[in-house]
N, CA, C and O atoms as a CHARMM CRD file, in Angstrom:
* protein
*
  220
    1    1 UNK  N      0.84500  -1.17000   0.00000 PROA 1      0.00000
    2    1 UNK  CA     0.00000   0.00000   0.00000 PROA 1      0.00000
    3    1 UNK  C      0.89100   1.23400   0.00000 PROA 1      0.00000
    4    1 UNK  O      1.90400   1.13600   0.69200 PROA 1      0.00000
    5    2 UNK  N      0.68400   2.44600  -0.69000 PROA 2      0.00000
    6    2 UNK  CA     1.28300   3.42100  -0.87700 PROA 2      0.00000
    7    2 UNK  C      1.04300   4.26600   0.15000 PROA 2      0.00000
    8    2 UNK  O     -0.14200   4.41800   0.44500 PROA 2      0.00000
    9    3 UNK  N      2.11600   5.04200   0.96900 PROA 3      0.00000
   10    3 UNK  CA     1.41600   6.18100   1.91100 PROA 3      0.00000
   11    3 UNK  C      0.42400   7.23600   1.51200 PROA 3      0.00000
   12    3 UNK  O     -0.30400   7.88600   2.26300 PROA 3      0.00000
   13    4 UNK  N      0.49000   7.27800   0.60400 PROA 4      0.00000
   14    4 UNK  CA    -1.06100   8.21300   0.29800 PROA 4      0.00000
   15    4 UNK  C     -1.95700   7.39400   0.84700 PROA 4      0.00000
   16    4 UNK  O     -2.48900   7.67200   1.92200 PROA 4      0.00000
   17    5 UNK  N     -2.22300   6.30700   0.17900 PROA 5      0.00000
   18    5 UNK  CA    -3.39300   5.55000   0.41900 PROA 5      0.00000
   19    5 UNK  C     -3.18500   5.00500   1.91100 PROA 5      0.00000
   20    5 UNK  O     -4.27400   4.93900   2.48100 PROA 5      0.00000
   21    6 UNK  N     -2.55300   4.76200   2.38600 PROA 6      0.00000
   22    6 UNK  CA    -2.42900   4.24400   3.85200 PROA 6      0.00000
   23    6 UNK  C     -2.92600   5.50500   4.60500 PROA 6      0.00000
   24    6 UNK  O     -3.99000   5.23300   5.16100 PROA 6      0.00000
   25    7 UNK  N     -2.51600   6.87100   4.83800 PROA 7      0.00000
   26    7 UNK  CA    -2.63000   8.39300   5.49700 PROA 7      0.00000
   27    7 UNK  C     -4.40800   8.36600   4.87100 PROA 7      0.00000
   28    7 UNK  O     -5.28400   8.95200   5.50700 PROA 7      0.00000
   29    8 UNK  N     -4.67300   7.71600   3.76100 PROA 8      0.00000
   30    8 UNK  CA    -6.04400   8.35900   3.42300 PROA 8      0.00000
   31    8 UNK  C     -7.06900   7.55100   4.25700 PROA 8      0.00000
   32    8 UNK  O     -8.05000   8.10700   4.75100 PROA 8      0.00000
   33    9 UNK  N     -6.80700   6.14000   4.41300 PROA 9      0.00000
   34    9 UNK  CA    -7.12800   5.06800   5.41600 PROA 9      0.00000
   35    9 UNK  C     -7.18900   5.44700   6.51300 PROA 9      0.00000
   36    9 UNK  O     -8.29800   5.47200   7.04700 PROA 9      0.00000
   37   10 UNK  N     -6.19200   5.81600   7.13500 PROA 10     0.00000
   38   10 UNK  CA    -6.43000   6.53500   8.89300 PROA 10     0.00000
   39   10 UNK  C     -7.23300   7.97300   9.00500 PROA 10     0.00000
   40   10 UNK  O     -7.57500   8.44100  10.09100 PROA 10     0.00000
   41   11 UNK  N     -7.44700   8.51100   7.93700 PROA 11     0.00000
   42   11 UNK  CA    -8.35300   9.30600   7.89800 PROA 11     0.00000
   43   11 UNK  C     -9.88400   9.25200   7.71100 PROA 11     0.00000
   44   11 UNK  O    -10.77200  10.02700   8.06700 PROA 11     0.00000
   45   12 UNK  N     -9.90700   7.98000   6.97800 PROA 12     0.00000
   46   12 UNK  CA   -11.08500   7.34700   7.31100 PROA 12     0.00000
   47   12 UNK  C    -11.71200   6.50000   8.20100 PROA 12     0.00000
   48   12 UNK  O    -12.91200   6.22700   8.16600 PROA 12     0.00000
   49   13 UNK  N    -10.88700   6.06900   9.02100 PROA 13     0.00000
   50   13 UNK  CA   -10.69900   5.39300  10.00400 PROA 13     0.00000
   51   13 UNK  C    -11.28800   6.65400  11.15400 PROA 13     0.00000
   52   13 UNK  O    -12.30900   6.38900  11.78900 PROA 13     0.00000
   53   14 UNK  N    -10.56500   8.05900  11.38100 PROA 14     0.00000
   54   14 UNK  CA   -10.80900   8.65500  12.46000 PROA 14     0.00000
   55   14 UNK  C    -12.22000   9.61300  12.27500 PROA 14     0.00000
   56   14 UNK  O    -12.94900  10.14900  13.11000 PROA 14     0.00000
   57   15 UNK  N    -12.25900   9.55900  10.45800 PROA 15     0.00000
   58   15 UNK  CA   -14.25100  10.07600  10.41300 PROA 15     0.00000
   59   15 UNK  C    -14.99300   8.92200  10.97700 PROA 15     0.00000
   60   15 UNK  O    -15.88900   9.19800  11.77400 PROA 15     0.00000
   61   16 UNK  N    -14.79800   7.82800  10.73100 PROA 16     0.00000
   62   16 UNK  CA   -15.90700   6.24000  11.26800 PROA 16     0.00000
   63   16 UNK  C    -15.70600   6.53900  12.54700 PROA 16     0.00000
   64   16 UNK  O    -16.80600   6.68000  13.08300 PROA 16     0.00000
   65   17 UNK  N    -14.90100   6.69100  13.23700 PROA 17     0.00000
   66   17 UNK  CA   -14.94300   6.98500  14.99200 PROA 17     0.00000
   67   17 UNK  C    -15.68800   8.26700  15.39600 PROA 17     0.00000
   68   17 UNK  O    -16.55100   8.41400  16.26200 PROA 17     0.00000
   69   18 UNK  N    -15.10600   9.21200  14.49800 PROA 18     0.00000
   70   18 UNK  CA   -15.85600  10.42800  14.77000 PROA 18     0.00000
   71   18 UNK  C    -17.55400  10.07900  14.90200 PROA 18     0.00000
   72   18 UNK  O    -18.30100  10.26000  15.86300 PROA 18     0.00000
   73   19 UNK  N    -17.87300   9.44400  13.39600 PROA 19     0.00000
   74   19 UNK  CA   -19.27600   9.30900  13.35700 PROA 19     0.00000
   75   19 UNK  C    -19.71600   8.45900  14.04800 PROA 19     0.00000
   76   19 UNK  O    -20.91900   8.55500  14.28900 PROA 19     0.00000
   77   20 UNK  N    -19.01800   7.37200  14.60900 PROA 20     0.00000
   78   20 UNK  CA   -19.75900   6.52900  15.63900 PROA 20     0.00000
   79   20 UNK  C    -19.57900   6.92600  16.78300 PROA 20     0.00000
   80   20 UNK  O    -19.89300   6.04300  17.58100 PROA 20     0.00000
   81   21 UNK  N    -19.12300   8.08300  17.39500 PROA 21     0.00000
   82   21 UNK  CA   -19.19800   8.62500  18.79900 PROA 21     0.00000
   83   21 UNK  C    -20.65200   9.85000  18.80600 PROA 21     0.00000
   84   21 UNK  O    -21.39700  10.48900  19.54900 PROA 21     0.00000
   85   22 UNK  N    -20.36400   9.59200  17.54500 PROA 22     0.00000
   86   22 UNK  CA   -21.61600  10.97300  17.23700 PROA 22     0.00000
   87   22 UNK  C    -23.39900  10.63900  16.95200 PROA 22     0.00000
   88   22 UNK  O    -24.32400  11.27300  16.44400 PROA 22     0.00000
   89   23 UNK  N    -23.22400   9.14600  17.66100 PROA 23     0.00000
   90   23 UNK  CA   -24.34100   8.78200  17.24800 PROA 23     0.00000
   91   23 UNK  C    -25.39200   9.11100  18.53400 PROA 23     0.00000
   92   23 UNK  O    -26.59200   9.24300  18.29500 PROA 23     0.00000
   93   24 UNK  N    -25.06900   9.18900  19.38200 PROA 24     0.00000
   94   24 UNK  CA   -25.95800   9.99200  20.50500 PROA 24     0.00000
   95   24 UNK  C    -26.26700  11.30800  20.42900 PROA 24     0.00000
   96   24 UNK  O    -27.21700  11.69300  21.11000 PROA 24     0.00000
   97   25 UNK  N    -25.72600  12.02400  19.80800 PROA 25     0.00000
   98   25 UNK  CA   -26.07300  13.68200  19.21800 PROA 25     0.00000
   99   25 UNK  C    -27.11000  13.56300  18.67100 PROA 25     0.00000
  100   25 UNK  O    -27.49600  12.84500  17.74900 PROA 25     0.00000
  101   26 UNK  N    -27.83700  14.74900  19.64100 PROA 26     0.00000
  102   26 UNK  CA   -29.27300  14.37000  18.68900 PROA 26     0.00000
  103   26 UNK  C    -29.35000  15.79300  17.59500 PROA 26     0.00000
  104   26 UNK  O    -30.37400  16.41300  17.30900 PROA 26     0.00000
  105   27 UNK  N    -28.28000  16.00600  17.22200 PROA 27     0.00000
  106   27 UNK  CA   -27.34100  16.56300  15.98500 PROA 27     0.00000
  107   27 UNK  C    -27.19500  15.48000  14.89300 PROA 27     0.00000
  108   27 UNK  O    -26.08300  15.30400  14.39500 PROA 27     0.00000
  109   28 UNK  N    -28.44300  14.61100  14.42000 PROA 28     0.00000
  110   28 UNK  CA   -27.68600  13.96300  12.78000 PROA 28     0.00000
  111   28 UNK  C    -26.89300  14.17100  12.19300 PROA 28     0.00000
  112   28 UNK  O    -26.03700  13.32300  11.94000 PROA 28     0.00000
  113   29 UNK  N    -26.86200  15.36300  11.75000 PROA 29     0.00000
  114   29 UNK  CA   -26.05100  15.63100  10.57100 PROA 29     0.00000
  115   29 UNK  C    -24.56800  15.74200  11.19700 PROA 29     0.00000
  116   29 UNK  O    -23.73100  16.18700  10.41200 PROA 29     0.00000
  117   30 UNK  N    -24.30700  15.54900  11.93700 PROA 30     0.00000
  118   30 UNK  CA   -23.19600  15.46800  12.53200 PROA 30     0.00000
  119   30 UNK  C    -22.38400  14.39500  12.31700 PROA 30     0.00000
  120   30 UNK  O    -21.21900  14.37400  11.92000 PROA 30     0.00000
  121   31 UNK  N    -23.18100  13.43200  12.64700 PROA 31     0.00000
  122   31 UNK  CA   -22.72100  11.74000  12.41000 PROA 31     0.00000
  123   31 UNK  C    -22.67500  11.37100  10.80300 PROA 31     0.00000
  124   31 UNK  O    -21.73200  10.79200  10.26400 PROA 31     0.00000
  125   32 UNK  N    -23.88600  11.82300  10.13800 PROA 32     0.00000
  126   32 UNK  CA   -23.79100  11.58600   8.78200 PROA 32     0.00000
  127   32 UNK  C    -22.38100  12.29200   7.87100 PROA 32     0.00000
  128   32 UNK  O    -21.47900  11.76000   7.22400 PROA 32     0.00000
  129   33 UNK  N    -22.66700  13.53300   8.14500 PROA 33     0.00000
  130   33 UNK  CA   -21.29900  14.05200   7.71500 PROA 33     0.00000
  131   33 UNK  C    -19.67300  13.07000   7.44100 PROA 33     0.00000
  132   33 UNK  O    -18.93700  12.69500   6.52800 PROA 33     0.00000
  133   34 UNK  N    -19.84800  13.00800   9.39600 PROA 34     0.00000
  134   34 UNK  CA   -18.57500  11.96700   9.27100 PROA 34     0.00000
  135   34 UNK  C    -18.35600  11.22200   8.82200 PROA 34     0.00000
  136   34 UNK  O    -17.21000  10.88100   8.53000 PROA 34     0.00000
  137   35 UNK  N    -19.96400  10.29800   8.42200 PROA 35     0.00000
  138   35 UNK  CA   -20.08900   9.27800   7.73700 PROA 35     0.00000
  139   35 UNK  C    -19.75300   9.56300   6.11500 PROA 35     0.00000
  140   35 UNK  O    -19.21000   8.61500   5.54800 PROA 35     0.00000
  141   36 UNK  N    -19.85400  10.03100   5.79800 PROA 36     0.00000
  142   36 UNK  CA   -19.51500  10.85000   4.41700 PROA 36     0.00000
  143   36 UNK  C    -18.48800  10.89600   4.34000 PROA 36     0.00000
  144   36 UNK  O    -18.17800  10.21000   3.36600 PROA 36     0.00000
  145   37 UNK  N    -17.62300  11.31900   4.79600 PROA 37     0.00000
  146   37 UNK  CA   -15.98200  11.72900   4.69500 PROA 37     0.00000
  147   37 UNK  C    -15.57900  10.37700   5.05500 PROA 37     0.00000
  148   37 UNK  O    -15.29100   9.95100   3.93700 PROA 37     0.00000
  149   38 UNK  N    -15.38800   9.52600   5.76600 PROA 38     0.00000
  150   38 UNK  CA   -15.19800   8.32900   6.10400 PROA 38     0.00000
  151   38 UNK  C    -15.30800   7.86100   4.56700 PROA 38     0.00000
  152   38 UNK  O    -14.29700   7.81100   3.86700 PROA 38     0.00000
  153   39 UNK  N    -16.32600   7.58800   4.17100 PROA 39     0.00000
  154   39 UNK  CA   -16.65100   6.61100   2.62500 PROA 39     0.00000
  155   39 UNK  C    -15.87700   8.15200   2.24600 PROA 39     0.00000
  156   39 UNK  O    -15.07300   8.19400   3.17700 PROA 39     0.00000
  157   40 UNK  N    -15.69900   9.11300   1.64200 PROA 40     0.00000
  158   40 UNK  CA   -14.64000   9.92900   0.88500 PROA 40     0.00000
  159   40 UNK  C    -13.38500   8.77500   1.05500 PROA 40     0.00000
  160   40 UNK  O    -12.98300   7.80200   0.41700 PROA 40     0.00000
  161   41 UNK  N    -13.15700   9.22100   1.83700 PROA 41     0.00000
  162   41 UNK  CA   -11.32800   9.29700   2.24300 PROA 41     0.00000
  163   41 UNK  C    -11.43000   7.69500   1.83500 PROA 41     0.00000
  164   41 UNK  O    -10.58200   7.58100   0.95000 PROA 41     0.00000
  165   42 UNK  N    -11.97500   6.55200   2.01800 PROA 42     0.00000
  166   42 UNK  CA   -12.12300   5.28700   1.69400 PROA 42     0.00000
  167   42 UNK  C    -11.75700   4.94100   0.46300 PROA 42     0.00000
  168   42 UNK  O    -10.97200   4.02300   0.22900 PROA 42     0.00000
  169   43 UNK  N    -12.47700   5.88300  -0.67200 PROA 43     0.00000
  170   43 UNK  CA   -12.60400   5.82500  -2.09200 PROA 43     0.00000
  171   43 UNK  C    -11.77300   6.16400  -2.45100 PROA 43     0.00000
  172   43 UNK  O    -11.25200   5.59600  -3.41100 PROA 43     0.00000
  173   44 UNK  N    -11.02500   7.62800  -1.68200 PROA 44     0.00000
  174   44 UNK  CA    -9.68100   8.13600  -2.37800 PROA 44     0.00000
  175   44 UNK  C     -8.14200   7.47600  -2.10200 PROA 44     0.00000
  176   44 UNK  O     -7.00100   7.68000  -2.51800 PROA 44     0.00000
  177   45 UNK  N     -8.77500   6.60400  -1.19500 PROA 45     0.00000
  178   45 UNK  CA    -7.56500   5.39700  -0.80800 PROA 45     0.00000
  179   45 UNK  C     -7.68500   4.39500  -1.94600 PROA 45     0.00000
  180   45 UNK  O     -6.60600   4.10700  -2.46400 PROA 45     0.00000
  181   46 UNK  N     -8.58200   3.90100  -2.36200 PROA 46     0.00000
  182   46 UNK  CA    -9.03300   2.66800  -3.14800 PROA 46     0.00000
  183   46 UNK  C     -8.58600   3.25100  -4.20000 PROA 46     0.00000
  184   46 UNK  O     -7.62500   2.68400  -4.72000 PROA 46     0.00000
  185   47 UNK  N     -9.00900   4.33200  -4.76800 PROA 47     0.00000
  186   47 UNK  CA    -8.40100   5.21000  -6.53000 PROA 47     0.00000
  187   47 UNK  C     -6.96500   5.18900  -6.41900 PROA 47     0.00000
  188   47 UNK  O     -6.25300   4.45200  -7.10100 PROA 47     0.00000
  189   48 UNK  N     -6.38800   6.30800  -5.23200 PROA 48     0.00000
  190   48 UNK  CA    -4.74600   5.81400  -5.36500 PROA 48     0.00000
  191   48 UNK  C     -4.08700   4.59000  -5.37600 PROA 48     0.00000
  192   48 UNK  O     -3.09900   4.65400  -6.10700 PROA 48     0.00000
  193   49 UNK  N     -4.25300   3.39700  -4.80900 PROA 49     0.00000
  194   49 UNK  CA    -3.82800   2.00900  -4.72200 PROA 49     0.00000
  195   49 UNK  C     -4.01800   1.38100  -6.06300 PROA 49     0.00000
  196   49 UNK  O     -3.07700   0.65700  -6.38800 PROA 49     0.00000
  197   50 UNK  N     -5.31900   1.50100  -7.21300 PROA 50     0.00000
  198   50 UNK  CA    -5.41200   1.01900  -7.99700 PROA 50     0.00000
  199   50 UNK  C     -4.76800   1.55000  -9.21800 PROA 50     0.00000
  200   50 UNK  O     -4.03900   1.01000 -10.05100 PROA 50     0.00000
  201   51 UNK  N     -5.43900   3.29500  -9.04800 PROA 51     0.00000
  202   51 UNK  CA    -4.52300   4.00700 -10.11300 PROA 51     0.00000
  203   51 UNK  C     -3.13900   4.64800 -10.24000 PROA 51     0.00000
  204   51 UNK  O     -2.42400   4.87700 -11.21500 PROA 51     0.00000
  205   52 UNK  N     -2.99900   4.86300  -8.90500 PROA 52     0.00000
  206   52 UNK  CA    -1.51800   6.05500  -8.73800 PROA 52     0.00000
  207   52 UNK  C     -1.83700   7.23600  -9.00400 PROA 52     0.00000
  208   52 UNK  O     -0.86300   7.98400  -9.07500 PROA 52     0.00000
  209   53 UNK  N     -2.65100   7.62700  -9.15100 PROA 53     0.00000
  210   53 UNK  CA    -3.42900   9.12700  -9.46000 PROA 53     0.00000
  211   53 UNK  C     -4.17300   9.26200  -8.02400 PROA 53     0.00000
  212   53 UNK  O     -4.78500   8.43400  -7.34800 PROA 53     0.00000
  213   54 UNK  N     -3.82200  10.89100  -7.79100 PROA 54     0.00000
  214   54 UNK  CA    -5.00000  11.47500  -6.79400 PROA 54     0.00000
  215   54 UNK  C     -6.12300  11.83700  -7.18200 PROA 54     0.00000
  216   54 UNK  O     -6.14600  12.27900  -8.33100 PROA 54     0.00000
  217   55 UNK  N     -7.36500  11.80000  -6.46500 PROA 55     0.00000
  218   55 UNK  CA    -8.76800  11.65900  -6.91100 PROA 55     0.00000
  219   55 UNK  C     -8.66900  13.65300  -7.37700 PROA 55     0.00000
  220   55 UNK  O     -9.64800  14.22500  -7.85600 PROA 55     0.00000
């Protein structure tokens, strides 16, 4: 795995925590958000590993 894609992984890693601590906020969009960026940063790990290009 390339450090891009590894750094983009722990970044998705710390939105999924974010959004699963955020699930008692009775703030949704809070959790969803994170949840969003989480699957971002996921995808832009998966594009660099396959392509070598940044998204």
């Amino acid at each position: 795995m390339t450090p891009e894609a590894a750094q983009s992984l722990e970044i998705a890693r710390q939105h999924l925590a974010a959004a699963d601590s955020s699930i008692g906020v009775p703030i949704a969009f809070v959790a969803a958000r994170e949840a969003y960026l989480a699957g971002y940063h996921a995808a832009t790990a998966y594009v660099l590993e396959k392509t070598g290009n940044a998204v």
